[in-house]
C-alpha positions in Angstrom: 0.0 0.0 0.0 1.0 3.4 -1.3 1.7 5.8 1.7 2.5 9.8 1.3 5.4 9.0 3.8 6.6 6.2 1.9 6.0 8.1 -2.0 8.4 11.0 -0.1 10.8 8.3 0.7 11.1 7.0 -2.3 11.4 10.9 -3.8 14.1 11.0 -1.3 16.2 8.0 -3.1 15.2 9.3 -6.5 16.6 12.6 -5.5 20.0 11.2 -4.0 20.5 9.5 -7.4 19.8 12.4 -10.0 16.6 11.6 -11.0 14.6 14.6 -10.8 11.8 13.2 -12.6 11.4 10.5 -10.4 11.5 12.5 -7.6 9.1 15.0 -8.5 6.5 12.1 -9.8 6.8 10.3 -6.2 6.1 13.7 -4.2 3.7 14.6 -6.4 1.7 11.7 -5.7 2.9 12.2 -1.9 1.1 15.2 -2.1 -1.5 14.0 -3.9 -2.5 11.0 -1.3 -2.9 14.0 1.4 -2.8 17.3 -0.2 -1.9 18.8 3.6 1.3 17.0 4.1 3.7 19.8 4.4 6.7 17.6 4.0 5.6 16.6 0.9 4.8 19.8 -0.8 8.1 21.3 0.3 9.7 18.1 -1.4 8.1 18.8 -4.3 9.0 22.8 -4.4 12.7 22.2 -4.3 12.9 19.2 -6.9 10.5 21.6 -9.5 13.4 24.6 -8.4 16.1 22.0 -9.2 14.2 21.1 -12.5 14.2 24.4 -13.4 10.2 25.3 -12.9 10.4 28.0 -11.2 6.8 28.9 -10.6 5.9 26.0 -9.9 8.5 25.8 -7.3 7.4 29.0 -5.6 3.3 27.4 -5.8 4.3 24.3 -3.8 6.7 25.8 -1.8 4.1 28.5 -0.9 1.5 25.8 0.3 3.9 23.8 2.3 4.8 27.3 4.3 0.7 27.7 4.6 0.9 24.3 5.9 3.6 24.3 8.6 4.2 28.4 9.1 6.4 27.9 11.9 9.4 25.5 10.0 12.1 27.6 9.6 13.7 26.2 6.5 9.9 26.1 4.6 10.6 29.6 4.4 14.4 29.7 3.6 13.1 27.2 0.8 10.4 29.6 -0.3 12.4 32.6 -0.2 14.8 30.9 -2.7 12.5 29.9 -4.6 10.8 34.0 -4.7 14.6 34.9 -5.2 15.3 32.9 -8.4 11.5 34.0 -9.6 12.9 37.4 -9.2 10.4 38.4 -7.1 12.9 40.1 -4.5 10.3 41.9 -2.3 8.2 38.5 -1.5 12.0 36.5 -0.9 13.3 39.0 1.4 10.1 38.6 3.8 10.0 34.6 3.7 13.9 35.0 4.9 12.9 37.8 7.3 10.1 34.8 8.5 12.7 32.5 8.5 15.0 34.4 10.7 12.1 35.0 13.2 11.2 31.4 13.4 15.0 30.3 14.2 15.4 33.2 16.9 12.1 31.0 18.6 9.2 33.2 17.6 6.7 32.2 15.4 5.2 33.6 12.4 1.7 32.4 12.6 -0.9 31.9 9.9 1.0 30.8 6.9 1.8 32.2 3.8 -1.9 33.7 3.6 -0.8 37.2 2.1 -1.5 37.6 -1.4 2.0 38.5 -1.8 3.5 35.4 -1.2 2.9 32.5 -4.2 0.0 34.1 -6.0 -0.3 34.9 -9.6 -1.1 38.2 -10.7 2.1 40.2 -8.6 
């Protein structure tokens, strides 16, 4: 039986190989099993940055900071993600997040602002 843990595992050992598109086929369907499983989405943003889709990157990477907004390196993910979109503004306030979640505050409600992953900016 098909878990999301065990599809991110297996992304995991696709990754440490080279194959992207292995990797990014298992976390999608991670994500896909349970479309709130943070791990998974974040997965999935930095093998579609690695693959060069940037956008896409910034989308998943985006809904895995709405889905766990107080893991630090969700953020430091999504702000290189923003930063390589050249979307500078958005990158330099998921890093400014990140640095308040490792100095032990929090950040709150996710990446909820329309400012951070949307279309349209």
């Amino acid at each position: 039986m098909e878990t999301k843990e065990r599809c991110k595992d297996e992304g995991d050992s696709a990754l440490a190989v080279g194959d992207l598109e292995g990797a990014e086929r298992l976390y999608r369907k991670s994500v896909e099993l349970d479309s709130g499983y943070a791990e998974g989405w974040h997965a999935l943003g930095m093998v579609l940055l690695k693959r060069g889709l940037t956008e896409e990157a910034v989308g998943a990477a985006a809904r895995a900071a709405e889905l766990s907004p107080n893991d630090e390196m969700v953020w430091v993910s999504l702000s290189i993600a923003l930063a390589r979109a050249n979307r500078v503004q958005e990158a330099e306030a998921a890093a400014a997040k990140a640095r308040i979640i490792s100095w032990g505050g929090k950040v709150g409600g996710g990446a909820g602002s329309r400012s951070v992953g949307e279309a349209g900016d």
